[in-house]
C-alpha positions in Angstrom: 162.5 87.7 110.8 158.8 86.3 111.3 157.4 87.8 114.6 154.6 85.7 116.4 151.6 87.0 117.0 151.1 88.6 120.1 148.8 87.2 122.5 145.5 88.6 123.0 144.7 89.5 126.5 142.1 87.8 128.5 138.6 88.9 127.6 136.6 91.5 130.0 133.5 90.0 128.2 134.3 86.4 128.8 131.3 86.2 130.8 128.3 87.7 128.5 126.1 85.3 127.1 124.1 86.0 124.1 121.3 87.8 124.2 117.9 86.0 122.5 117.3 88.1 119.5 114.0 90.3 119.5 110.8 88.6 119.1 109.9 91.0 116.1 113.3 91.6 114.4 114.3 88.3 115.1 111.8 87.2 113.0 112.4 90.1 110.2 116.2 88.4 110.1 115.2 85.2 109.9 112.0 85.7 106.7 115.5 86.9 105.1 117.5 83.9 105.6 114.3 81.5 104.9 115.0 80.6 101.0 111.2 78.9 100.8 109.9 79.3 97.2 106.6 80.5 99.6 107.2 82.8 102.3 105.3 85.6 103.7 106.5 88.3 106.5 103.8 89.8 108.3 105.5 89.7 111.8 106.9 93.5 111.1 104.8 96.7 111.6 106.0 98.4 108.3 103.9 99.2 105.6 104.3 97.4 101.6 103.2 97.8 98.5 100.8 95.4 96.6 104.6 94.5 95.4 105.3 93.9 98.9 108.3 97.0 98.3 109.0 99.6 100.7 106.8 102.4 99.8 108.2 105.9 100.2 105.3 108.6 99.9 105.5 111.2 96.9 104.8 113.9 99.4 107.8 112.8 101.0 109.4 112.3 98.0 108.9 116.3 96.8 109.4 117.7 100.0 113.5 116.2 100.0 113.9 117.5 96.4 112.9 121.0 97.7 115.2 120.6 100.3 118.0 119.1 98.2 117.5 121.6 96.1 117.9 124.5 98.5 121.4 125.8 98.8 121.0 127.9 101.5 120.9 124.7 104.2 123.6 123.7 106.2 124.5 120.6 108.3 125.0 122.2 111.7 123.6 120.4 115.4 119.9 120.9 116.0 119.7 122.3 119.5 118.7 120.1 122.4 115.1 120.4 121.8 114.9 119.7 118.0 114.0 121.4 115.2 112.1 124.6 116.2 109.9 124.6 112.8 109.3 120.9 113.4 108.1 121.4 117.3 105.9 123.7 116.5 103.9 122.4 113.4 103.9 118.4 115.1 102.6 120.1 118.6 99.9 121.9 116.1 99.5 118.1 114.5 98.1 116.8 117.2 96.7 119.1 119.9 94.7 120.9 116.9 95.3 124.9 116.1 92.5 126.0 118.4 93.8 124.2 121.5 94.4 126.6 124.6 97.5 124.4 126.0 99.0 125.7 123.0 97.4 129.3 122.7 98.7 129.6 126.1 102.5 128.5 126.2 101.6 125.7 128.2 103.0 122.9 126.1 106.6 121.6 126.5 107.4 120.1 122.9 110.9 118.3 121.9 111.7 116.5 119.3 112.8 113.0 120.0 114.5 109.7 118.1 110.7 108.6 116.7 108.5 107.1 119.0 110.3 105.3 120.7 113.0 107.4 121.8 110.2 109.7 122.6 109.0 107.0 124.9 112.2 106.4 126.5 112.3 111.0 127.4 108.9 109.6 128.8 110.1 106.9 130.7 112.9 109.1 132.4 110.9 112.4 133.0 108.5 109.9 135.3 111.5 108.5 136.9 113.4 112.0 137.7 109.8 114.5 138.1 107.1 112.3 138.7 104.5 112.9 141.3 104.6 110.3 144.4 101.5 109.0 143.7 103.0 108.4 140.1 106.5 107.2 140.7 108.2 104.1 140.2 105.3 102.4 138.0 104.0 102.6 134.7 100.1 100.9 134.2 100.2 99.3 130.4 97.4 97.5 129.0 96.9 94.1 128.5 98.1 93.5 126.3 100.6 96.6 124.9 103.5 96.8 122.2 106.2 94.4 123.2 108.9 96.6 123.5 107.0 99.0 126.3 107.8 97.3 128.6 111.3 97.0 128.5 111.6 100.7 127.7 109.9 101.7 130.9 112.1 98.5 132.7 115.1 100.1 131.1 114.7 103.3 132.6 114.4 102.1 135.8 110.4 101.8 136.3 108.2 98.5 136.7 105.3 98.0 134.6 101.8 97.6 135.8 98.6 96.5 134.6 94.9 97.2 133.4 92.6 95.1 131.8 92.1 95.8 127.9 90.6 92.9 126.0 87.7 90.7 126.1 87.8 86.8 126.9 88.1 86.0 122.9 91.0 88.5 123.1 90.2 90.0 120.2 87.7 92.9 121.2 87.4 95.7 123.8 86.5 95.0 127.5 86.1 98.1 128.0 84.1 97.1 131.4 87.1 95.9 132.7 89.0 98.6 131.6 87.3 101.4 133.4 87.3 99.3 136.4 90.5 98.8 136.9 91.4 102.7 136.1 88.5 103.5 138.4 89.7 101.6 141.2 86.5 99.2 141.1 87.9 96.3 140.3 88.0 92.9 142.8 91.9 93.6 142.6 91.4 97.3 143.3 92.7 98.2 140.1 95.1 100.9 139.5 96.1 103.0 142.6 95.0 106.7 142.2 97.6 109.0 140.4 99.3 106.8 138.7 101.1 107.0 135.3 98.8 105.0 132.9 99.7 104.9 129.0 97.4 105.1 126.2 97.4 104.1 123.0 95.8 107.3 121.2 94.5 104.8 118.2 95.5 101.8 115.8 96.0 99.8 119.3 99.3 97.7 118.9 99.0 94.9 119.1 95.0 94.6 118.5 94.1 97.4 116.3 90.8 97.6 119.0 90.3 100.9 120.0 87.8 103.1 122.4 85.3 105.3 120.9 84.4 108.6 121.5 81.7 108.0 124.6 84.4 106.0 126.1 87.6 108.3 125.8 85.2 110.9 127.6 84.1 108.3 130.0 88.4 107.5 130.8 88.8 111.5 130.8 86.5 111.9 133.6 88.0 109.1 135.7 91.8 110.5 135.1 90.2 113.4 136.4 88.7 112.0 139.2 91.4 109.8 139.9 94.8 112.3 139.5 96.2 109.9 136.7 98.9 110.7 134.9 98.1 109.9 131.2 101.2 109.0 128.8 99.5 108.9 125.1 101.7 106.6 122.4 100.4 108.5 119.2 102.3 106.3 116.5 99.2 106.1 114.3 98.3 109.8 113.9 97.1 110.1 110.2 97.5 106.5 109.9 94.8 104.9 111.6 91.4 105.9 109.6 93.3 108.4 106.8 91.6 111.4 108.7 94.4 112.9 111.6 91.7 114.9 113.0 89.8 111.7 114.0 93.1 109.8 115.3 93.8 113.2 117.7 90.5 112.6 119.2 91.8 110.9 122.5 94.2 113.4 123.1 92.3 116.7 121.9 89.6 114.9 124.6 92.2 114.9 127.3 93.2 118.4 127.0 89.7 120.1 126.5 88.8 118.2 129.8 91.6 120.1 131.4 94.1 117.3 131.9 97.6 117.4 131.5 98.5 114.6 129.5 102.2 113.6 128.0 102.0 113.0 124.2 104.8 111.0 122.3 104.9 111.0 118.1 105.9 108.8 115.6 105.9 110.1 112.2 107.9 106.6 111.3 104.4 104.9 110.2 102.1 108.3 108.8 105.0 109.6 106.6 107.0 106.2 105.9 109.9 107.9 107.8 111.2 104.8 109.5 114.7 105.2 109.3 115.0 108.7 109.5 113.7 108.4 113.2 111.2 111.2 113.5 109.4 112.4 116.8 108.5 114.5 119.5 107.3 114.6 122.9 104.6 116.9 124.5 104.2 117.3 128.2 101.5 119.8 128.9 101.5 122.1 131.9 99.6 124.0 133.9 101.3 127.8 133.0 103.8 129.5 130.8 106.1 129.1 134.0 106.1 125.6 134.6 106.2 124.6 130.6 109.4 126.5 130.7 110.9 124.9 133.9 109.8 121.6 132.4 111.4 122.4 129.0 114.5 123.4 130.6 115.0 119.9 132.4 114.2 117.8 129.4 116.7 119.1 127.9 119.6 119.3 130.4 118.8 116.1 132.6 117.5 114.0 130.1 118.4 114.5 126.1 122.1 116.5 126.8 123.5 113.2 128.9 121.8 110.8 126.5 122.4 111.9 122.7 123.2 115.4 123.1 120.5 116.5 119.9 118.2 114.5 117.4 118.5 114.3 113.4 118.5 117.1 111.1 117.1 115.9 107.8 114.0 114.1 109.0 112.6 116.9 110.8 113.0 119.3 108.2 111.0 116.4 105.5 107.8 116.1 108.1 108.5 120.1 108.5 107.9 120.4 105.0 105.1 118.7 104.6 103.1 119.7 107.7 103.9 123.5 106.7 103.5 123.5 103.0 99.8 123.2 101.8 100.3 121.7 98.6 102.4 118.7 100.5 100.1 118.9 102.8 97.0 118.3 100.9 99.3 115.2 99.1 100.2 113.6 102.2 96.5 113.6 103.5 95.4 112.6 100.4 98.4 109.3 100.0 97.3 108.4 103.9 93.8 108.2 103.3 94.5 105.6 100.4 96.8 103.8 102.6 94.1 103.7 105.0 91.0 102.3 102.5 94.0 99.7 100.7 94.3 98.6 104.5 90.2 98.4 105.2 90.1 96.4 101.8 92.9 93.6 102.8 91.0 93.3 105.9 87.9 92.6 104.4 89.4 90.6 101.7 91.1 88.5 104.0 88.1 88.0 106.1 86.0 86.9 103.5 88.5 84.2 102.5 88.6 82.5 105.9 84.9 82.5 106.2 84.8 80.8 102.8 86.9 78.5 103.8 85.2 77.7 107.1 88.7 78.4 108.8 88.5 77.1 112.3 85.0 75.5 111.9 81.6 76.4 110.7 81.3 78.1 114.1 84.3 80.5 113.9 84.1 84.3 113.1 86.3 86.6 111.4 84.4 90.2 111.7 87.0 90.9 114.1 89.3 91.6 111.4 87.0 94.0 109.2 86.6 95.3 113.2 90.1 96.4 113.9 91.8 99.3 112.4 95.2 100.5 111.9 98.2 98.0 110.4 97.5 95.2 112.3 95.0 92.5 113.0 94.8 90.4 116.7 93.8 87.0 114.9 93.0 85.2 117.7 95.9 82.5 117.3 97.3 80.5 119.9 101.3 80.9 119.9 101.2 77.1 118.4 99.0 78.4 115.9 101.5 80.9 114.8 104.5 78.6 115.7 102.5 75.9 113.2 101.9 78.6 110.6 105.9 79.1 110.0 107.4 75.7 110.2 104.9 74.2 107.7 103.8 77.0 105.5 107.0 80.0 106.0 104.1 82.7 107.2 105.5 85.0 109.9 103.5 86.3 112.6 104.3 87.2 116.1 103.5 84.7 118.9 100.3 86.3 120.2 99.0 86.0 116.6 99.4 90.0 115.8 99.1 89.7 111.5 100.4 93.3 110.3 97.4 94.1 107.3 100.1 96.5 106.2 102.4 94.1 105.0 99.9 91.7 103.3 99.9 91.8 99.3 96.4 91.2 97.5 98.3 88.1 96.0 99.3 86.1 99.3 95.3 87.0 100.8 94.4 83.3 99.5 98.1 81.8 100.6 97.7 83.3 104.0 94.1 81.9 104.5 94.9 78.7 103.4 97.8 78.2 105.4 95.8 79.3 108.8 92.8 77.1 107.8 95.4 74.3 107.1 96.9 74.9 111.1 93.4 75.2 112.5 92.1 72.0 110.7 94.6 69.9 112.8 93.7 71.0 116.0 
């Protein structure tokens, strides 16, 4: 006897509406879908050979067969902070071995779920422990990576402003900038002892960064001022091939006496994207209050939220950052990442100045200006919007090109196609 099928209950989710997809991933999905003969994704910050394939480092590569290899590991939960091997050699990363936070105890360090989930630790530390003046707001710059916000926002926190770029939008007003972290500004700028994030180098979205004078210049004002600074370090090794010249905002920071929060990525430097590598640093004042800190990290903020991070990533970017030989392979494998990126830049730049892209008028140097994986083009969103409906290139709306993800081959394809869209404007 044929029973009928029993009737599903009413819905509790009758009511959610679908959520627009991300501007970034959305657009990863969709490049897959588009079958164009002629398509190129450069909306994603992920680095590709001149194949345009993944590339996983040989570094990277060695340091999982040693591991592999070894049958004395075991699968067993990190504890709540992370890998203790990997704490200690990514605080030593990026403060430097001589620094006296770290001589002195007086750094809290935790491995996190990459940046990002670093970020989030971030955003909830501020929310539970931060200072009056500090809490409730986070200052980003204008612009910042698309999904700060909304991690901040998500954690209960609004989001703030200070001026970053200049007029053309693809430089540094770094005027404006100290101004509005000064408290100078016509606006008033950012109230004293805030929570301010930084963007140690490679700038997402703009790839324009301070220089030396002027991270000394910012230290003295967060000084003065009793700001909180929050680096993003996502770019550490990355940005120029040279890790001690990306720690330079940071290492700045600390030898002026400040107590800045760090959060790593080791997604981009190593190629470890999926394996969701990071760590966060808050600095403190004594042996005392690192410990205090440490403890509450870990009980009010990572226990209720994923209990302990991932076993076998840490123990790759432990590898390497411990073992001289894969060491000296890594640094050397960045550093040509780092020239193959200077080179697309300047290739591509040459290409839309021989074409005259965007007039006789219009310059590029911008481009060869910027560093790290991406390049603020100076596109309008219909620029970008023109660029995938007619010719299948994928950028994000504010006209951020990721270098990383440009192949030699699609250089002249890509600068066609903008000086196509800018000729009919």
């Amino acid at each position: 006897m044929l029973r009928s099928a029993p009737r599903l209950a009413r819905s509790p989710w009758a009511s959610v509406v679908a959520c627009p997809p991300d501007p970034i991933l959305g657009l990863v999905a969709a490049f897959k879908l588009d079958d164009a003969p002629r398509k190129v994704n450069l909306a994603q910050g992920a680095y590709r050979t001149e194949e345009g394939q993944p590339c996983v480092l040989e570094a990277v590569r060695l340091a999982e067969a040693r591991l592999v290899a070894d049958p004395t590991l075991n699968k067993e939960y990190l504890g709540i902070e992370g890998n203790p091997e990997f704490n200690a050699l990514t605080a030593r990363f990026v403060f430097g071995g001589d620094c006296p936070a770290l001589g002195g105890g007086r750094v809290a360090t935790l491995q996190t779920l990459s940046g990002t989930g670093a970020l989030r630790v971030a955003a909830d530390w501020l929310r539970l422990f931060a200072p009056a003046s500090a809490a409730g707001t986070v200052y980003l710059p204008r612009p910042s990576w698309g999904n700060h916000a909304k991690i901040f926002e998500r954690a209960g926190l609004s989001c703030g402003g200070y001026a970053y770029l200049d007029g053309a939008g693809t430089g540094l007003d770094f005027e404006g900038l100290y101004a509005d972290l000064a408290g100078t500004s016509a606006g008033g700028g950012v109230p004293s002892g805030s929570a301010v994030l930084l963007h140690a180098c490679a700038h997402n979205p703009s790839g324009v960064d301070l220089s030396a004078a002027q991270w000394e210049a910012l230290a003295e004002v967060f000084a003065e001022r009793g700001h909180v600074a929050l680096f993003d370090s996502a770019y550490q090794g990355y940005a120029t091939g040279d890790p001690e010249a990306d720690a330079l905002a940071v290492r700045t920071f600390v030898r002026r006496g400040l107590l800045p929060i760090v959060c790593q990525s080791y997604a981009k430097s190593m190629g470890l994207y999926g394996e969701r590598v990071g760590a966060i640093n808050i600095v403190c004042a004594d042996g005392e209050e690192t410990a205090a800190v440490l403890s509450q990290v870990k009980q009010s903020i990572i226990r209720p939220a994923y209990s302990s991070p991932p076993l076998h990533g840490s123990r790759i970017a432990a590898a390497i950052l411990g073992d001289a030989e894969l060491r000296a392979l890594w640094l050397k494998e960045l550093a040509a990442i780092a020239e193959r990126i200077r080179s697309i830049r300047a290739q591509l730049t040459a290409e839309l100045e021989r074409l005259g892209a965007g007039g006789a008028g219009r310059s590029w140097q911008h481009i060869v200006d910027q560093i790290g994986m991406f390049a603020f083009t100076g596109l309008a969103p219909e620029d970008v919007d023109a660029l995938l409906a007619d010719h299948h290139v994928y950028l994000t709306r504010d006209g951020r090109l990721s270098i990383a993800g440009l192949a030699g081959k699609d250089i002249p394809y890509v600068a066609e196609a903008i000086a196509a869209v800018l000729a009919k404007k």
